[in-house]
C-alpha positions as a printed Julia matrix, in Angstrom:
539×3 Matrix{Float64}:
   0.0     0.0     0.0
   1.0     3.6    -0.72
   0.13    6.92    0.39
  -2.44    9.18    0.12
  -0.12   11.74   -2.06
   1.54    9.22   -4.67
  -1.83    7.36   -5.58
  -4.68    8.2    -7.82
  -7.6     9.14   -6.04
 -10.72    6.91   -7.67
 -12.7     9.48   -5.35
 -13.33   12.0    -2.59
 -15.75    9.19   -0.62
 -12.06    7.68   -0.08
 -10.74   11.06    1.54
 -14.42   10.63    3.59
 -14.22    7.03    4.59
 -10.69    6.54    5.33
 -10.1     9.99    6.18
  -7.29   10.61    4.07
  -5.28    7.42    4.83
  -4.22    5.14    2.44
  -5.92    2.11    0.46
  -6.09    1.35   -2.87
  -9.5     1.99   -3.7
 -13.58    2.21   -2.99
 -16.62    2.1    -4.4
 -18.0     5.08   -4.41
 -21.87    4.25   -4.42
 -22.15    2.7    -0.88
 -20.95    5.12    1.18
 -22.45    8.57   -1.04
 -23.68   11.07    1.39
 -25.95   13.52    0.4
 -25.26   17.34    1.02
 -27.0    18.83    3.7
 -29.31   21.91    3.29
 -28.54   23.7     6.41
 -31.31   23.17    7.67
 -32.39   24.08   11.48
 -33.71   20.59   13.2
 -34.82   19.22   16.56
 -37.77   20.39   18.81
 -38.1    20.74   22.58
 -37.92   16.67   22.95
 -35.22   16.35   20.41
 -33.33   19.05   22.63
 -34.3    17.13   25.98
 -33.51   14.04   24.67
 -30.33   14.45   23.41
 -30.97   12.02   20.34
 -31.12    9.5    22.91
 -34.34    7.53   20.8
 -31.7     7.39   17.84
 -29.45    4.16   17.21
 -25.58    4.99   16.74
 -25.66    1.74   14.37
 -28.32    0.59   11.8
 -28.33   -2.4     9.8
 -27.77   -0.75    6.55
 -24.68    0.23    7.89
 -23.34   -3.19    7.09
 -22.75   -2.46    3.94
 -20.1     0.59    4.56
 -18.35   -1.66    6.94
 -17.59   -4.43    4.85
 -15.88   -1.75    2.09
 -14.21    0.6     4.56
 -12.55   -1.95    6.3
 -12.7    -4.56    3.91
 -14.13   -7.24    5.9
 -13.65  -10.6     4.67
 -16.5   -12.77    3.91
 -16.58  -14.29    7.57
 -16.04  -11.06    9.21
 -18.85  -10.05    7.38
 -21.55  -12.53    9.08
 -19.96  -11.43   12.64
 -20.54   -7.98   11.49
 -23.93   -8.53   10.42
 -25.11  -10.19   13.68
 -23.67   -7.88   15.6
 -25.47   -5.19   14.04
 -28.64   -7.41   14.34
 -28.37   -7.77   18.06
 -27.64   -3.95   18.41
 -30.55   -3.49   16.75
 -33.35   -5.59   18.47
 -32.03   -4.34   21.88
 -32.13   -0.83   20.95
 -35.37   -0.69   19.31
 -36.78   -2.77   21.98
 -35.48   -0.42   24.74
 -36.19    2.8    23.1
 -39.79    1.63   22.7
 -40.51    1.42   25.93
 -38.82    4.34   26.97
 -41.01    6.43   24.62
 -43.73    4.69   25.61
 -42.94    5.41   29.31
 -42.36    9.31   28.72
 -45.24    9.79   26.77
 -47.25    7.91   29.19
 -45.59   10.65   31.7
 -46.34   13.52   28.97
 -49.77   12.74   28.91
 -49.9    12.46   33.19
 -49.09   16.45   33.02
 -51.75   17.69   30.62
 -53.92   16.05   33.02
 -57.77   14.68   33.12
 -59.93   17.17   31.2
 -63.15   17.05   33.56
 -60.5    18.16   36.52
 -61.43   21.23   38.37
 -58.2    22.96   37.2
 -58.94   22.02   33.6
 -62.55   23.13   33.52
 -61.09   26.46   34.99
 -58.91   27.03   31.87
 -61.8    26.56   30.05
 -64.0    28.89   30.91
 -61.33   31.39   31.7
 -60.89   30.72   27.81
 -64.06   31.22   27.0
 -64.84   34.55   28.76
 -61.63   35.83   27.13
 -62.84   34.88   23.6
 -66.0    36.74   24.69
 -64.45   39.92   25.94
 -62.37   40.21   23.08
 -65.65   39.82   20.74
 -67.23   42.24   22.18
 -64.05   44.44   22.17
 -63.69   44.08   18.76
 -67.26   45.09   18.21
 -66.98   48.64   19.86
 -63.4    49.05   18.35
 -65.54   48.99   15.33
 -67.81   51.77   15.96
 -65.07   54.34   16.68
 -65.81   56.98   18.88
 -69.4    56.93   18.79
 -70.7    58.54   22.42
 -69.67   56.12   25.28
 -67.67   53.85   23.26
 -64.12   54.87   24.62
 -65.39   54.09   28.58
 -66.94   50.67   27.24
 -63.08   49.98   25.57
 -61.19   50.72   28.84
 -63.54   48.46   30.63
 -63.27   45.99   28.33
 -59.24   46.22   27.94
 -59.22   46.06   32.31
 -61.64   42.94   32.36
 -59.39   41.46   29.68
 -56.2    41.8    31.52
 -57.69   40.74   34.72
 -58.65   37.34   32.75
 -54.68   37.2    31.23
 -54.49   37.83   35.03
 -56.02   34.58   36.35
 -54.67   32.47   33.41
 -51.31   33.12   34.63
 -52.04   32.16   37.86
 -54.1    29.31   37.08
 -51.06   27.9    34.35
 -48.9    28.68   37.37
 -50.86   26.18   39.6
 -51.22   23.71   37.39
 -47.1    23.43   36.45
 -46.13   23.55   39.93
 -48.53   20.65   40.53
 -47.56   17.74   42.68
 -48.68   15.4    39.93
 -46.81   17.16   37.14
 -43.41   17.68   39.22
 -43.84   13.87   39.36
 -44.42   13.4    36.11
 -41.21   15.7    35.21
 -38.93   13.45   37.41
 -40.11   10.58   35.55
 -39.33   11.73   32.52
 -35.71   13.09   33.65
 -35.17    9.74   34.72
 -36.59    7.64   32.21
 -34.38    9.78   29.38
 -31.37    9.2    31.67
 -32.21    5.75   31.9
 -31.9     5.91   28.14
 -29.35    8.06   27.42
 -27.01    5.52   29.46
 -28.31    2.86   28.01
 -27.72    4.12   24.63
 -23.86    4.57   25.36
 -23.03    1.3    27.07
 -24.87   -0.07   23.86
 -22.58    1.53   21.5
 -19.21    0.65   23.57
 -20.34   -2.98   23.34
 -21.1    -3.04   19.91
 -17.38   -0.72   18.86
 -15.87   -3.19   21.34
 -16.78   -6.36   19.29
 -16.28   -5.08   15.92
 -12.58   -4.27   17.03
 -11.77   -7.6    18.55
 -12.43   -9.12   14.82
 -10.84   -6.67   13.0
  -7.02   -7.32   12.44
  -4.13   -4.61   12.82
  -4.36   -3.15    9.13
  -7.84   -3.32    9.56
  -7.9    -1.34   13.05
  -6.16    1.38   11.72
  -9.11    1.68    9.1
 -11.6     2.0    12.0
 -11.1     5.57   13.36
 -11.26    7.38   10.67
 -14.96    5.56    9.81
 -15.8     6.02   13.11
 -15.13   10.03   13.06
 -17.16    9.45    9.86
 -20.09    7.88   11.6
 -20.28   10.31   14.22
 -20.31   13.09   11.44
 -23.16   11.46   10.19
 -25.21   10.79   13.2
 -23.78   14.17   15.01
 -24.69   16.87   12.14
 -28.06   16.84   11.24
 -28.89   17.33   14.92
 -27.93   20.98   15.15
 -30.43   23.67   15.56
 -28.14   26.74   14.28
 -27.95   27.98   10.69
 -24.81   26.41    8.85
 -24.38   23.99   11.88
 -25.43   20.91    9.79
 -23.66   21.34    6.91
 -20.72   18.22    6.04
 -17.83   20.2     4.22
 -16.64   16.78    2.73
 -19.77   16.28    0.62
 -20.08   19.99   -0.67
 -16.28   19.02   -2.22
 -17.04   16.15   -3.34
 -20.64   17.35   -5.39
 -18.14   19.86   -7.48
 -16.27   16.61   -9.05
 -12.8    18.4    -9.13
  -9.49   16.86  -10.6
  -7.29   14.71   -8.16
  -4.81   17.43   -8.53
  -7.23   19.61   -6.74
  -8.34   17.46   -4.06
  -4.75   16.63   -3.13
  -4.23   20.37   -2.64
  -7.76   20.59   -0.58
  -6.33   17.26    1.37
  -4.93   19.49    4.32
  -8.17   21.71    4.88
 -10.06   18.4     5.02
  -8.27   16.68    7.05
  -8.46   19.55    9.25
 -11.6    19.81    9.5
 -12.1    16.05   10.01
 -10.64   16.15   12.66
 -11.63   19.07   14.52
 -15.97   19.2    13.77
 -15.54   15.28   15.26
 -14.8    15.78   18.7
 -16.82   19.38   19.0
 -19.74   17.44   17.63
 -19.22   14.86   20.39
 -18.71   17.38   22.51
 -21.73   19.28   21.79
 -23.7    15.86   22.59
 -21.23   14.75   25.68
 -22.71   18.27   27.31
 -26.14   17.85   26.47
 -26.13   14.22   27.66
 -24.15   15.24   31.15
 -26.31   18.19   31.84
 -29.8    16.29   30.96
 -30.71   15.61   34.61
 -30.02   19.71   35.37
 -31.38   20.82   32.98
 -34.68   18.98   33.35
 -34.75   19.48   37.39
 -34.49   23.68   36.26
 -37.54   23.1    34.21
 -39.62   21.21   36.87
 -38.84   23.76   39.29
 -38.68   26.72   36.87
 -34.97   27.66   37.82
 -34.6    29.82   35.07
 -31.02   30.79   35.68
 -29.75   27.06   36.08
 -31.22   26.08   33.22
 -30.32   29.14   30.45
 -26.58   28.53   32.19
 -27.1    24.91   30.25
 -28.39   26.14   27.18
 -25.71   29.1    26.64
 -23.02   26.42   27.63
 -24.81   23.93   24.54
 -25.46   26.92   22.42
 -21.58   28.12   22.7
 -20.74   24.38   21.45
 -23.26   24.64   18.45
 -21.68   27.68   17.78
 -17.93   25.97   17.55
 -19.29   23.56   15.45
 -20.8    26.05   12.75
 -17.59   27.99   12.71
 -15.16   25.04   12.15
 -17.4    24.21    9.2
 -17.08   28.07    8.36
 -13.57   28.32    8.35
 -12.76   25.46    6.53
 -15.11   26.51    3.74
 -13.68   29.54    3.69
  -9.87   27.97    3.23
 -11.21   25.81    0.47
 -12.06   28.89   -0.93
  -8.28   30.47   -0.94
  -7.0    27.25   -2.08
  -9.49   27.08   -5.37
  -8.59   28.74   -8.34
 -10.34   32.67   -8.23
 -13.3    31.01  -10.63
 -13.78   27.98   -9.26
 -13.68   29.47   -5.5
 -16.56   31.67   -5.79
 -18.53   28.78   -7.12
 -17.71   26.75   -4.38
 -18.19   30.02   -2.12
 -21.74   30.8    -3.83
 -22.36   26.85   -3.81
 -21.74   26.61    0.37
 -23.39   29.7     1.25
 -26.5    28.35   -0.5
 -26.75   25.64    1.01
 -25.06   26.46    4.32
 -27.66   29.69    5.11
 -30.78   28.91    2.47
 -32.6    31.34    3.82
 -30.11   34.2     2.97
 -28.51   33.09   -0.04
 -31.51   31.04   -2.05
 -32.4    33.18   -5.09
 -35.4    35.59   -4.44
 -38.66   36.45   -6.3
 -37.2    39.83   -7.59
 -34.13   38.08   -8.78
 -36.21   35.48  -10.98
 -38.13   38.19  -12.51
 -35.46   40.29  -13.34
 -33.92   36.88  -15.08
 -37.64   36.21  -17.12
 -37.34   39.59  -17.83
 -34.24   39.29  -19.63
 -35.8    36.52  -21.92
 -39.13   38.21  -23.03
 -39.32   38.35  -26.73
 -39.97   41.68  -28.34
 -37.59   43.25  -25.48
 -36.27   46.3   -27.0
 -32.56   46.85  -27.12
 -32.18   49.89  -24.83
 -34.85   48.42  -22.44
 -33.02   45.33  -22.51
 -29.88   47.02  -21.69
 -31.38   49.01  -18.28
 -32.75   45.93  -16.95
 -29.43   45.09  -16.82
 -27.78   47.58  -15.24
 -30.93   47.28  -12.92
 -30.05   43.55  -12.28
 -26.06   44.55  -11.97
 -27.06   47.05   -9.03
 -29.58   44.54   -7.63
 -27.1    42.01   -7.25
 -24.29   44.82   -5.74
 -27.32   45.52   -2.98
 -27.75   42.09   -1.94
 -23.92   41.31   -1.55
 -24.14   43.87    1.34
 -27.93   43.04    2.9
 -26.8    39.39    2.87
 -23.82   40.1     4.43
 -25.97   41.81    7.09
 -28.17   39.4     7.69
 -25.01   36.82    7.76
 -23.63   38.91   10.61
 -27.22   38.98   12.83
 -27.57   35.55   12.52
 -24.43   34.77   13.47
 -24.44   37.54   16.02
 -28.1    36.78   17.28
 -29.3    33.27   16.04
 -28.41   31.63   19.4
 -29.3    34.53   21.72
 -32.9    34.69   20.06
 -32.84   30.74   21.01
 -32.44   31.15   24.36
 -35.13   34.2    24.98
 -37.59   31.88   23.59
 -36.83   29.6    25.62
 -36.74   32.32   29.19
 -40.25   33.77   27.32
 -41.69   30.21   27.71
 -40.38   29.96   31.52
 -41.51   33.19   32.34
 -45.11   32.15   31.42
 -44.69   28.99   33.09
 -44.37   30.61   36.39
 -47.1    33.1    35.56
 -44.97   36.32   34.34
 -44.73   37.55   31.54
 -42.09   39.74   29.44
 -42.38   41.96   25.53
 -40.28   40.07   22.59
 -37.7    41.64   22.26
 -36.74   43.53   18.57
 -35.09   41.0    16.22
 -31.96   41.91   14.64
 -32.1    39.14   12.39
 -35.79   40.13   11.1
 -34.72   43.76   10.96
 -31.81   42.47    8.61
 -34.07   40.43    6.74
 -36.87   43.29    6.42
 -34.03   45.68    4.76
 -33.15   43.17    2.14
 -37.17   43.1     0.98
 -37.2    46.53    1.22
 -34.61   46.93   -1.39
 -36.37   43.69   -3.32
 -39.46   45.55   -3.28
 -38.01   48.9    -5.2
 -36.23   47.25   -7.68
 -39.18   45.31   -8.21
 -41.27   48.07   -8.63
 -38.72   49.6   -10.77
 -38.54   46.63  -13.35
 -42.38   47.27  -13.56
 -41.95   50.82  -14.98
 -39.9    49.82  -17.66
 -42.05   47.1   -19.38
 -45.39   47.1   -20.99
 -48.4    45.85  -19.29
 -48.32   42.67  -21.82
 -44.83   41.98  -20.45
 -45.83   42.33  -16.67
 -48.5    40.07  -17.36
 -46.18   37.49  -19.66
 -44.41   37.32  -15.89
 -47.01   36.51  -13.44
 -47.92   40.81  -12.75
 -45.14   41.41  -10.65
 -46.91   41.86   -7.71
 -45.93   43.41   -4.73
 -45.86   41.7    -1.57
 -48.79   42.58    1.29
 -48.18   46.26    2.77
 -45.99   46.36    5.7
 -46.8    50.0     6.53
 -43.86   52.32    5.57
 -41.76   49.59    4.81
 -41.0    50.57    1.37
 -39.78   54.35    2.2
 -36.34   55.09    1.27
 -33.9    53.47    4.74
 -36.75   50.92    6.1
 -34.74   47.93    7.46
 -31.24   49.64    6.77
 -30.6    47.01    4.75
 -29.32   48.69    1.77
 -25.99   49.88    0.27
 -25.48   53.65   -0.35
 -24.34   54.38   -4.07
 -25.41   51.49   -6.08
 -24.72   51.1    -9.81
 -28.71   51.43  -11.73
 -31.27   52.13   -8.69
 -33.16   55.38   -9.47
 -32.37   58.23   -7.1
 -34.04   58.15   -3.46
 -35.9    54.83   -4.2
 -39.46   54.43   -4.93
 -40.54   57.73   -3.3
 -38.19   59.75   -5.65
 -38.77   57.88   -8.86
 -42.66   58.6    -8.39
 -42.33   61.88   -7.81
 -40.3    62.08  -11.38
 -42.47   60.22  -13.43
 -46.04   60.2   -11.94
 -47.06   63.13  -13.69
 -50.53   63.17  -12.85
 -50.04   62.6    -9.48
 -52.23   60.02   -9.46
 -49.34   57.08   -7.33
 -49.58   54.75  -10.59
 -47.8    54.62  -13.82
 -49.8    55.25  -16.93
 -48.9    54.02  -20.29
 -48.0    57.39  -20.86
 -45.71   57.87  -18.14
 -44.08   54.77  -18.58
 -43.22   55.8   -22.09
 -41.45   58.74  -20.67
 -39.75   56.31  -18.27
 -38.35   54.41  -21.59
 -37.36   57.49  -23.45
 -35.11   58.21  -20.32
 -33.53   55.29  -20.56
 -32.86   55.5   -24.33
 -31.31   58.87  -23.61
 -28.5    56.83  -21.2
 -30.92   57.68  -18.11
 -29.95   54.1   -17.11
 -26.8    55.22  -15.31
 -27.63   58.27  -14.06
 -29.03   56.55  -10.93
 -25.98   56.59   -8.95
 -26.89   58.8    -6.07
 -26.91   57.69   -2.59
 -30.04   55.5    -1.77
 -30.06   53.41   -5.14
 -31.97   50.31   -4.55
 -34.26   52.42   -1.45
 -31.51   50.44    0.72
 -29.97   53.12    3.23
 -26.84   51.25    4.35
 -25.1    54.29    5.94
């Protein structure tokens, strides 16, 4: 056998499987993993549990055993059985413990002809009545008495919220359902134990077969396996994402992936252990963490989360970084496809192409387009693309900045009306980010409207407008925008109107929009440069 650097590489599922070791060769179907999306997973139990309802080994994992550490045929069968035995314990154990904790579950929502439930009830019920009938002389303004009625209204209202508190208050602090929460902590416990002596069996008794060669195959599948279990559990933006498969979907040379060797190995080796560290913390702190939420020790139990969040955040950024050196190591082309690529699928929600950009691309394809139209959708498109480098980039940073802080004030809102308080949501950075990027969507939108005909709106769906969102669409809403773009018209929406809508009348007649075309045939396109293009505001 030879090394990693004077053989051909058949593949980059060899650089994944044997993490950059050395073997001959692979096939290349078994062990294909598909990219992930970046997607944000897990719920409350996913959180509480800890994955602890999720085998470490499955039996289709047979399979990517026998190539990875090329079991012979009798290894095989041991391999096989073991698996089979792993399986019918753990399914039969995590059964019953989900059995058992919804059982518990159930216990605290309690019996609904209980005195405590019937008072929720009608508590509910008066408040659906009150606000009826609030509603109803909201309607009729300030007809004579009707501002007296609404203050009595709004104070019976709040003394209902009032009661509801109390009452939800009661009912959590119940003996039954701090009962029911220790049965749970224990029963997940139970599991989560369970789960790990289960898994140093089964590694235990695939080693003893395995001879020396075939040893030094195992840790790199193993780091493998826990990548694969390990990633799609994470809950923050680009925390999910496996840098290994977003290389290997771009098919480069060998010559390429021997220079992108280091960075991978890297980052093999580091996102492993913070991934089992990230569950190692949740696992260790389950039994604190559910004792703060049975007796609503808020403090305690946020001290958990920020600890877990702070590891979900080292995972994200190892993945980060080493996307980023892949980057420096590509050629200048081929990195910002990979860059674009990553960031796509990494953060889908920033970086997924948006209405206005498909319409500016259908717009570019109408038939009939004339020339100098043609060429100021362009330069529209050209400045709509320079906006959203920097409103991307600002959303980036909040959800970087924010993503896990927002986590955890969901989670202290929810405590706080546990224990019957309550507390305002606080102002998202994140959705302030996000509300500056439509903002800018919105006027170039509008703007690609003036320059076509109504056929050609119509040939592309109308071009609607989102809902209203008040004075969303004035000139710095969101500061989401990039002073000085290359095609936006001067001052945004609010300025172009005022320019063209000769009548006054806040639409564009066929008229106007003729004049709006003749400016553009006179090189009006560019004259747009002025601070606010795009109705962005970025100071």
């Amino acid at each position: 056998r030879s090394g990693i650097y004077s053989m051909a590489l058949p593949s980059l599922k060899l650089l994944q499987v044997l993490a950059l070791a050395t073997v001959t060769s692979l096939s290349t179907t078994v062990l294909a993993q598909p990219g992930n999306s970046g997607r944000r997973g897990g719920g409350f139990t996913s959180t509480m549990s800890a994955g602890g309802m999720d085998p470490d080994y499955m039996l289709r994992d047979l399979q990517r055993f026998q190539v990875a550490l090329e079991l012979s045929d009798e290894q095989t069968l041991l391999v096989e059985q073991f698996l089979r035995d792993y399986d019918e314990s753990f399914r039969e154990a995590s059964d019953a413990s989900r059995d058992s904790v919804g059982n518990s579950f159930s216990s605290m929502r309690g019996n609904e002809d209980s005195p405590e439930q019937q008072r929720t009830d009608e508590l509910r019920a008066r408040s659906r009545e009150l606000r009826e009938k609030l509603d109803s002389a909201n309607s009729l303004g300030d007809e004579e008495g009707m501002k007296e009625l609404q203050a009595k209204l709004q104070s019976e209202m709040e003394s209902i919220r009032d009661e509801m508190r109390e009452a939800r208050t009661e009912q959590w602090q119940s003996p039954e359902r701090q009962s029911a929460f220790e049965d749970v902590a224990l029963l997940l416990q139970d599991q989560l134990r369970l789960k790990r002596k289960m898994r140093i069996e089964f590694e235990s008794d695939l080693v003893v077969i395995l001879s020396e060669d075939q040893q030094l195959l195992w840790p790199p599948l193993e780091r493998q396996i826990i990548r694969d279990r390990l990633l799609p559990r994470g809950r923050l933006s680009g925390e999910t994402i496996d840098v290994m498969s977003f290389v290997d979907q771009q098919e480069y040379a060998d010559e390429t992936l021997i220079t992108l060797l280091p960075v991978l190995e890297e980052w093999d080796m580091s996102v492993t252990p913070a991934l089992s560290a990230r569950d190692e913390h949740m696992i260790e702190n389950q039994g604190s963490l559910m004792t703060a939420m049975r007796t609503m020790d808020m403090t305690s139990g946020l001290d958990v989360m920020k600890a877990q969040a702070r590891h979900a955040e080292n995972v994200r950024d190892i993945s980060g970084t080493a996307i980023e050196n892949i980057v420096l190591l590509l050629s200048p082309e081929d990195g910002e496809v990979f860059n674009a690529f990553a960031k796509e699928r990494s953060y889908p929600r920033i970086y997924r192409p948006t209405r206005t950009d498909r319409a500016y691309k259908a717009a570019m394809e109408l038939e009939g387009l004339e020339e100098d139209i043609l060429q100021a959708i362009n330069e529209l498109y050209a400045a709509l693309q320079d906006e959203m480098i920097y409103a991307n980039q600002r959303i980036l940073e909040a959800t970087h900045r924010w993503e896990s802080q927002e986590q955890l004030d969901r989670m202290g809102r929810f405590a706080e009306r546990m224990t019957g308080g309550s507390s305002e949501r606080a102002a998202s950075p994140i959705q302030e980010a996000e509300e500056g990027k439509r903002v800018i969507e919105d006027n170039y939108l509008e703007q690609l409207r003036m320059l076509l005909t109504e056929e050609q709106i119509e040939a592309l769906g109308g071009l609607k407008k989102r809902e209203a969102r008040g004075e969303g669409n004035q000139r710095g809403a969101g500061g989401g925008g990039r002073e000085g773009g290359r095609g936006g018209f001067e001052g945004g929406r609010e300025e172009f109107m005022k320019r063209f809508d000769a009548d006054g009348d806040g639409t564009i007649s066929e008229s106007e929009r003729n004049a709006i075309r003749d400016h553009f045939r006179n090189g009006g396109g560019n004259s747009g440069g002025g601070q606010g293009s795009g109705g962005g505001g970025r100071p």
